[in-house]
Backbone as ProteinMPNN parsed JSONL, in Angstrom:
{"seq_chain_A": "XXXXXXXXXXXXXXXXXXXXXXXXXXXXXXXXXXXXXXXXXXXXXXXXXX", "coords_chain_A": {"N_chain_A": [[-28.298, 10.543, 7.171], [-26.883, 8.635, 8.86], [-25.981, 6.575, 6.431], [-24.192, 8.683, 5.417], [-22.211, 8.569, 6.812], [-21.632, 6.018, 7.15], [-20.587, 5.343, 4.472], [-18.574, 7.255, 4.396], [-16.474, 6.349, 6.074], [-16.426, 3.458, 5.106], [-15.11, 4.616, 2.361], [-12.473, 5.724, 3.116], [-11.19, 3.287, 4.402], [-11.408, 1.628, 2.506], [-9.312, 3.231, 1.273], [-7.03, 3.073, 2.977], [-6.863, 0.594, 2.37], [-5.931, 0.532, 0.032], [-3.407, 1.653, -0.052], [-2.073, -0.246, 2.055], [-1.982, -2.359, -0.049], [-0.133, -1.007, -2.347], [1.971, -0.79, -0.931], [2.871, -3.507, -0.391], [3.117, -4.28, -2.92], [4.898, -2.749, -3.862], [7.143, -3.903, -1.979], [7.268, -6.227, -3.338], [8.147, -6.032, -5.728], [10.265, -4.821, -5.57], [12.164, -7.128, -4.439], [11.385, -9.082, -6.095], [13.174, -7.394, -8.13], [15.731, -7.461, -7.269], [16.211, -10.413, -7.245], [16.068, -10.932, -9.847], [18.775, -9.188, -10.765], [20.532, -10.865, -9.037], [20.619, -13.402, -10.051], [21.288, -12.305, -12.4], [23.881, -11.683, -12.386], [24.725, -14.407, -11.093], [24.398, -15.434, -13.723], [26.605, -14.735, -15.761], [28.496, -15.049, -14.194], [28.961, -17.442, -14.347], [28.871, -18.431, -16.859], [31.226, -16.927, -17.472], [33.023, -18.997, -16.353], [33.692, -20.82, -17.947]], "CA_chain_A": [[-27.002, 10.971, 7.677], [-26.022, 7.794, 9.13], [-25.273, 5.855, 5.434], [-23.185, 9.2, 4.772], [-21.111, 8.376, 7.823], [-20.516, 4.397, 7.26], [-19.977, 5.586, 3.32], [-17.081, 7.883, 4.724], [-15.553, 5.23, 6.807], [-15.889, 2.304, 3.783], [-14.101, 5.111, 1.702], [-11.673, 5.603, 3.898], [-10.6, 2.207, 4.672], [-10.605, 1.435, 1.03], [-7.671, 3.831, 0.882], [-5.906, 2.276, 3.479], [-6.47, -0.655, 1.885], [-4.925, 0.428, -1.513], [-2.409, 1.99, 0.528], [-0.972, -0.988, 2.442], [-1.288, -3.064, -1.138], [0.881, -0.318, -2.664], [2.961, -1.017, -0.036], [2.795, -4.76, -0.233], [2.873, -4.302, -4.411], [6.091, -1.994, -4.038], [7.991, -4.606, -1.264], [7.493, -7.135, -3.807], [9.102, -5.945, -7.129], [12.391, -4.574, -5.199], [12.502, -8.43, -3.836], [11.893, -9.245, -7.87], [14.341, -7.119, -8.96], [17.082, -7.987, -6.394], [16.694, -11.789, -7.454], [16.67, -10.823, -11.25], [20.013, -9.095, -10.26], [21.645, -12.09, -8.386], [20.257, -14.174, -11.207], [21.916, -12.057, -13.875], [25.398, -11.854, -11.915], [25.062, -15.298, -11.397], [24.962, -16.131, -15.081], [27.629, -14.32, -16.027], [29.936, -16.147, -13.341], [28.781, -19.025, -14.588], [29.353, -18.024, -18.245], [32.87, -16.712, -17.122], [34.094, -20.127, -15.869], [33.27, -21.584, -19.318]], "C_chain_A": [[-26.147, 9.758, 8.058], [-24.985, 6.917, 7.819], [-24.216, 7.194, 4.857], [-21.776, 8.917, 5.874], [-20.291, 6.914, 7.119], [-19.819, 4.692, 5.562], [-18.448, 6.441, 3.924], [-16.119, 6.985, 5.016], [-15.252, 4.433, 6.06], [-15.3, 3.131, 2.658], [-13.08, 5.187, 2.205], [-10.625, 4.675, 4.259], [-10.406, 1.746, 3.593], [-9.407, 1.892, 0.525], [-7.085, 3.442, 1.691], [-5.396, 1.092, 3.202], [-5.335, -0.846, 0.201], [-3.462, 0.857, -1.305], [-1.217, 1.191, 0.628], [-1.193, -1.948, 0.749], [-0.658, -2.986, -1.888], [1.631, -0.677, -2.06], [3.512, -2.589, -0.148], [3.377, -4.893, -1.837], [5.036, -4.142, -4.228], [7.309, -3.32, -2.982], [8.649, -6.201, -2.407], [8.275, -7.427, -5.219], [10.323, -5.073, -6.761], [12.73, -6.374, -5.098], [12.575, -9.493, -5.231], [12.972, -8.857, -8.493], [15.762, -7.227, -8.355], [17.74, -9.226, -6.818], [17.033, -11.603, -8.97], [18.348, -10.241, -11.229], [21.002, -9.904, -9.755], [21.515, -12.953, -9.794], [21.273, -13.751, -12.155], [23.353, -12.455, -13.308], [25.589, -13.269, -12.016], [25.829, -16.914, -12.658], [26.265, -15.467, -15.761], [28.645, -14.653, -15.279], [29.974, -17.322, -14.044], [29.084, -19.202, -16.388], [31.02, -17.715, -18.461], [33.572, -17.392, -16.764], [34.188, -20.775, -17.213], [34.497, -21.821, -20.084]], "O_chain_A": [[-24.958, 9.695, 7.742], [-23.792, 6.64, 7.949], [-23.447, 6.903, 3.94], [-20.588, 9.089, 5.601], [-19.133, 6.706, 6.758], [-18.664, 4.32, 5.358], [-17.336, 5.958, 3.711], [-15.087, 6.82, 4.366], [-14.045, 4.242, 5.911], [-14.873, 2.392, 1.771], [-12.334, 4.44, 1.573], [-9.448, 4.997, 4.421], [-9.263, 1.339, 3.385], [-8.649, 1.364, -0.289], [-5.977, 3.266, 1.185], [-4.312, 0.561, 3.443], [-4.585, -1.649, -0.354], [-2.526, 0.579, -2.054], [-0.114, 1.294, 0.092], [-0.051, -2.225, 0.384], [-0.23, -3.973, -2.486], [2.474, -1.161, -2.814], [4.716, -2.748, 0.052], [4.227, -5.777, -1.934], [5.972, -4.927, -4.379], [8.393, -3.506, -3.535], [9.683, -6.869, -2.388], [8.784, -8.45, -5.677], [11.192, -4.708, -7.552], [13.649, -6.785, -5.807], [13.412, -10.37, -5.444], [13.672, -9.556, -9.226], [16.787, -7.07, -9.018], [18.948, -9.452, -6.884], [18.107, -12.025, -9.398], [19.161, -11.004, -11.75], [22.197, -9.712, -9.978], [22.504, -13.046, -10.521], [22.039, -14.552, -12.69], [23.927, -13.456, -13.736], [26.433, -13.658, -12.824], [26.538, -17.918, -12.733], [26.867, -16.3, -16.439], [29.775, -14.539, -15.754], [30.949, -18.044, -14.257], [29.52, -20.237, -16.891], [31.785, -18.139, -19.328], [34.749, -17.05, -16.643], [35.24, -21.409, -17.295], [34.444, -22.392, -21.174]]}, "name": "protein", "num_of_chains": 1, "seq": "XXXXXXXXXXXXXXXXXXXXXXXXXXXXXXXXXXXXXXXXXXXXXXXXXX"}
């Protein structure tokens, strides 16, 4: 009984763990696609002074 307990708990925390790296995953390709965005605008200013 006891290894079905700590098995619950190390399942458990495995999903919190995929959780917050979803979370961590997802923070990091808005913060990608924000700079690809400045990036693009940028070239196109910079193309438009030309």
């Amino acid at each position: 009984m006891r290894e079905n307990v700590s098995l619950a708990r190390l399942i458990e925390s495995n999903k919190e763990n995929l959780n917050n790296n979803q979370m961590f995953i997802d923070l990091i390709e808005e913060k990608v696609h924000r700079k690809q965005v400045e990036m693009r605008k940028r070239h196109l200013t910079t193309t438009n002074n030309l």
